[in-house]
C-alpha positions as CSV (number, residue, x, y, z in Angstrom):
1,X,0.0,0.0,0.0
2,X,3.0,2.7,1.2
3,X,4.4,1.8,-2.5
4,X,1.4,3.0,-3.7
5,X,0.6,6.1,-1.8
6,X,4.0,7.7,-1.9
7,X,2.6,11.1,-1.8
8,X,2.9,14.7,-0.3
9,X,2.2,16.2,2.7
10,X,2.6,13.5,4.6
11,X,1.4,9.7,5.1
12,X,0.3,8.1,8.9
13,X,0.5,4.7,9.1
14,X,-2.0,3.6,11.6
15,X,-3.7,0.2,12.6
16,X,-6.0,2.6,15.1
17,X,-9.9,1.6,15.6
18,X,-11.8,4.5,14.5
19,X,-12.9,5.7,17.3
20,X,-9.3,6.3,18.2
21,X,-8.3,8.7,15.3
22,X,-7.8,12.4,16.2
23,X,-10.7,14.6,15.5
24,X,-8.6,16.5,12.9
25,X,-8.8,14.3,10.6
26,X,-12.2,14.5,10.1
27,X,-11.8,18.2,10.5
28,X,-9.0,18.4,7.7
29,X,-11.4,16.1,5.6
30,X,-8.3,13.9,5.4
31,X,-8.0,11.1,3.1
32,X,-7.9,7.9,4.4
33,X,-7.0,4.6,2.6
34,X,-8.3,1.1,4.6
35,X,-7.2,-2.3,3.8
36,X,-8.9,-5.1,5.1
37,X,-8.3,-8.5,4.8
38,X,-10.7,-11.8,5.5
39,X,-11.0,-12.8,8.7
40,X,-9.3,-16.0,8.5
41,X,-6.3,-15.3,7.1
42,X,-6.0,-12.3,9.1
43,X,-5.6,-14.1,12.1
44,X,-3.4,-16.9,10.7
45,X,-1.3,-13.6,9.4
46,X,-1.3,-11.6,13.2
47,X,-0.6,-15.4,14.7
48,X,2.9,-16.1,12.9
49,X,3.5,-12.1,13.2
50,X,3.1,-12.0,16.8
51,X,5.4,-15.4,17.2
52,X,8.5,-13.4,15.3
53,X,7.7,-10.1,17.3
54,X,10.0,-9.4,20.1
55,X,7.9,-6.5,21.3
56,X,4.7,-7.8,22.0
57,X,3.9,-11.3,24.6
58,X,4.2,-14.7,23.0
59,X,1.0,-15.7,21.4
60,X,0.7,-19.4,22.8
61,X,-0.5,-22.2,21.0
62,X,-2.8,-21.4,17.8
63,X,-5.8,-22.9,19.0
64,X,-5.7,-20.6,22.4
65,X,-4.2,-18.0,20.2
66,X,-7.7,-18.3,18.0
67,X,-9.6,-18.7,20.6
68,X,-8.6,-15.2,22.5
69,X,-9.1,-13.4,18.7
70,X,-12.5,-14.8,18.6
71,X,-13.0,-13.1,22.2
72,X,-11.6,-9.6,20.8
73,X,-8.8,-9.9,23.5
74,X,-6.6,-8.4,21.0
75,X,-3.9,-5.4,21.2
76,X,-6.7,-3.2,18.7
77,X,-9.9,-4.9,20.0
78,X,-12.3,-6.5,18.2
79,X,-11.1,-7.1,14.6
80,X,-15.0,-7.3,13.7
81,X,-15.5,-3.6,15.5
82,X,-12.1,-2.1,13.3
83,X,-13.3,-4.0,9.9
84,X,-17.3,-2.7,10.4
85,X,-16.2,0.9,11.6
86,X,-14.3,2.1,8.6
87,X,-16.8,0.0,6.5
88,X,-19.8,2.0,8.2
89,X,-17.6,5.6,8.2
90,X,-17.3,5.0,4.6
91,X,-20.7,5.8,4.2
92,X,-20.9,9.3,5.4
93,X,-17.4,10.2,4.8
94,X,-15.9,10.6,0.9
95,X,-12.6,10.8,1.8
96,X,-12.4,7.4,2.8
97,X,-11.4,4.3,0.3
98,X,-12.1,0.9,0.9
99,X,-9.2,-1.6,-0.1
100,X,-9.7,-5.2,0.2
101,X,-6.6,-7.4,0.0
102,X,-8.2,-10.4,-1.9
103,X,-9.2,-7.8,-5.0
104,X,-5.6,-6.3,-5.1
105,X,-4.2,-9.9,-5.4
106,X,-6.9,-11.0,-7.9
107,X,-6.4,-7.9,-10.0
108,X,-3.4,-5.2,-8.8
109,X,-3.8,-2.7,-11.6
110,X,-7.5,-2.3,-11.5
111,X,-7.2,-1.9,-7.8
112,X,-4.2,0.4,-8.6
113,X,-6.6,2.7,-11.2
114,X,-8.6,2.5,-8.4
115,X,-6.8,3.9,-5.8
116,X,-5.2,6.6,-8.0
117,X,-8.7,8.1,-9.3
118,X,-9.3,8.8,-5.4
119,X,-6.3,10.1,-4.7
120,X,-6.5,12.4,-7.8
121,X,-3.3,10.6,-9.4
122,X,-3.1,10.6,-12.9
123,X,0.1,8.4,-13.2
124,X,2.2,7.5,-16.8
125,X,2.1,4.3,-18.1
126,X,5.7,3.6,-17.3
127,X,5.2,5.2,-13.7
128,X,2.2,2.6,-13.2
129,X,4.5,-0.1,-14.4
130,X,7.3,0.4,-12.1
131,X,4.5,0.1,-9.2
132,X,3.3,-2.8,-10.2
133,X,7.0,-4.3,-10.2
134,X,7.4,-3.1,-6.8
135,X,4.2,-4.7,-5.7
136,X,4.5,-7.8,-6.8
137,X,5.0,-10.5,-3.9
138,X,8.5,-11.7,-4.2
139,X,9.6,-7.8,-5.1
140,X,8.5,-6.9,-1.8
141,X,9.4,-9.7,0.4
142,X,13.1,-9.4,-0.8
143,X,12.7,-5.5,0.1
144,X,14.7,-4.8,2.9
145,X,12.3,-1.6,3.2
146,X,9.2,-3.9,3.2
147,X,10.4,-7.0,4.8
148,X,11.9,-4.9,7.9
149,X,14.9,-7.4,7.6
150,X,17.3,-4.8,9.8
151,X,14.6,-4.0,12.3
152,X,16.0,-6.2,15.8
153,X,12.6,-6.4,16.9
154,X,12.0,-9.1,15.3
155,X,12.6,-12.9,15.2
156,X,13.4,-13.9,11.6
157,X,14.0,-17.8,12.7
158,X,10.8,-17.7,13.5
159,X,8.8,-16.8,10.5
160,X,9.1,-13.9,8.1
161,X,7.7,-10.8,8.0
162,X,6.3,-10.6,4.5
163,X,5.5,-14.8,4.5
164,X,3.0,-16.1,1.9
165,X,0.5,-13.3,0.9
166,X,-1.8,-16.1,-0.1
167,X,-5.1,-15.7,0.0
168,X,-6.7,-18.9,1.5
169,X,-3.5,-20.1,3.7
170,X,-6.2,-20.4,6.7
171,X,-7.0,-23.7,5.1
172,X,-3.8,-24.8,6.5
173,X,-4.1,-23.7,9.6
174,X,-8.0,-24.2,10.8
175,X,-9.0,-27.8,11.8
176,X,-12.5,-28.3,10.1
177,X,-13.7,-27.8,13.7
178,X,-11.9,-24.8,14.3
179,X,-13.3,-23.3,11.0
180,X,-17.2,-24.4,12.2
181,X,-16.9,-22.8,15.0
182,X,-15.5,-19.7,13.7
183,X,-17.7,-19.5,10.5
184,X,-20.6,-19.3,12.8
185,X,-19.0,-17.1,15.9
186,X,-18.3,-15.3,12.2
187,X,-21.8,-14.9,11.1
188,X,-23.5,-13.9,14.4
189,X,-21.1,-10.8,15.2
190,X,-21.2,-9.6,11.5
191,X,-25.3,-10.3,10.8
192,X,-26.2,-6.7,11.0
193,X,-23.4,-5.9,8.5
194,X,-23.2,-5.7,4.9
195,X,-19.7,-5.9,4.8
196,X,-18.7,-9.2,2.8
197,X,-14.9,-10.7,2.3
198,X,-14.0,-13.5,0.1
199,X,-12.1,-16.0,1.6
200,X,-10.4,-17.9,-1.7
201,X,-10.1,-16.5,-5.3
């Protein structure tokens, strides 16, 4: 996304719940980009982050480590709560776009045109081209930029930062208990919503 969006004034980088974010930017009718990611493979994607991370506890095994994401006991809450927030704001607020993660691995350069039409970007053809190289999976997992390779922080022995970017790796984590119970823990917090994410392409 930051290969994107490499703009001026200024970029934040934020993983903040709404309801955190500073009045200004509403105020300064700020642009905001969000990019969400089905549920499933967000977790499986938090669980082998927070088992590198040397800054945050140790996230146990991964059916206790599920099991406390389905709660919400999470450092930014609920994940349903972020997800539905920004998809709700979106609705009374413009300057907010709407990314999901599963469209920009089906189809980066429509997702690209996308983002640049709300950003006001009109960029060359050779311009879009060299984003699109810098996007692509094993570009950015080889960037020391991306892949935070020199940040000592982290436990690289452990797992990588940027790992598989595959949408549907859940399917090797979940037990087809574990995915029963969390389709329908799934479908009872997010009933009221009409926020829908795709969980294979």
């Amino acid at each position: 996304m930051l290969e994107k969006v490499t703009t001026s004034p200024r970029i934040i980088k934020s993983h903040l719940p709404l309801k955190f974010l500073p009045k200004s930017f509403w105020e300064q009718n700020c642009k905001i980009i969000y990019n969400a990611r089905n549920t499933k493979d967000s977790v499986v994607s938090l669980f082998h982050f927070e088992r590198m991370t040397l800054v945050q506890p140790e996230p146990g095994d991964w059916n206790s480590y599920l099991q406390r994401f389905l709660e919400g006991k999470m450092l930014f809450g609920s994940r349903y709560d972020h997800v539905n927030d920004y998809w709700e704001k979106k609705r009374t607020y413009s300057n907010l776009h709407y990314m999901f993660y599963e469209d920009m691995v089906e189809n980066t350069g429509r997702e690209l045109d996308k983002l640049c039409s709300f950003l006001g970007f009109s960029p060359s053809a050779e311009e879009k081209k060299h984003i699109l190289g810098c996007v692509k999976f094993d570009n950015m997992k080889n960037n020391s930029v991306v892949n935070h390779s020199e940040f000592m922080g982290m436990d690289f022995k452990m797992s990588s930062f940027i790992r598989k970017g595959k949408v549907g790796d859940w399917k090797n984590h979940f037990t087809v208990a574990q995915s029963k119970g969390f389709d329908e823990d799934y479908e009872k917090k997010m009933k009221n919503s009409t926020l829908k994410f795709r969980t294979e392409i």
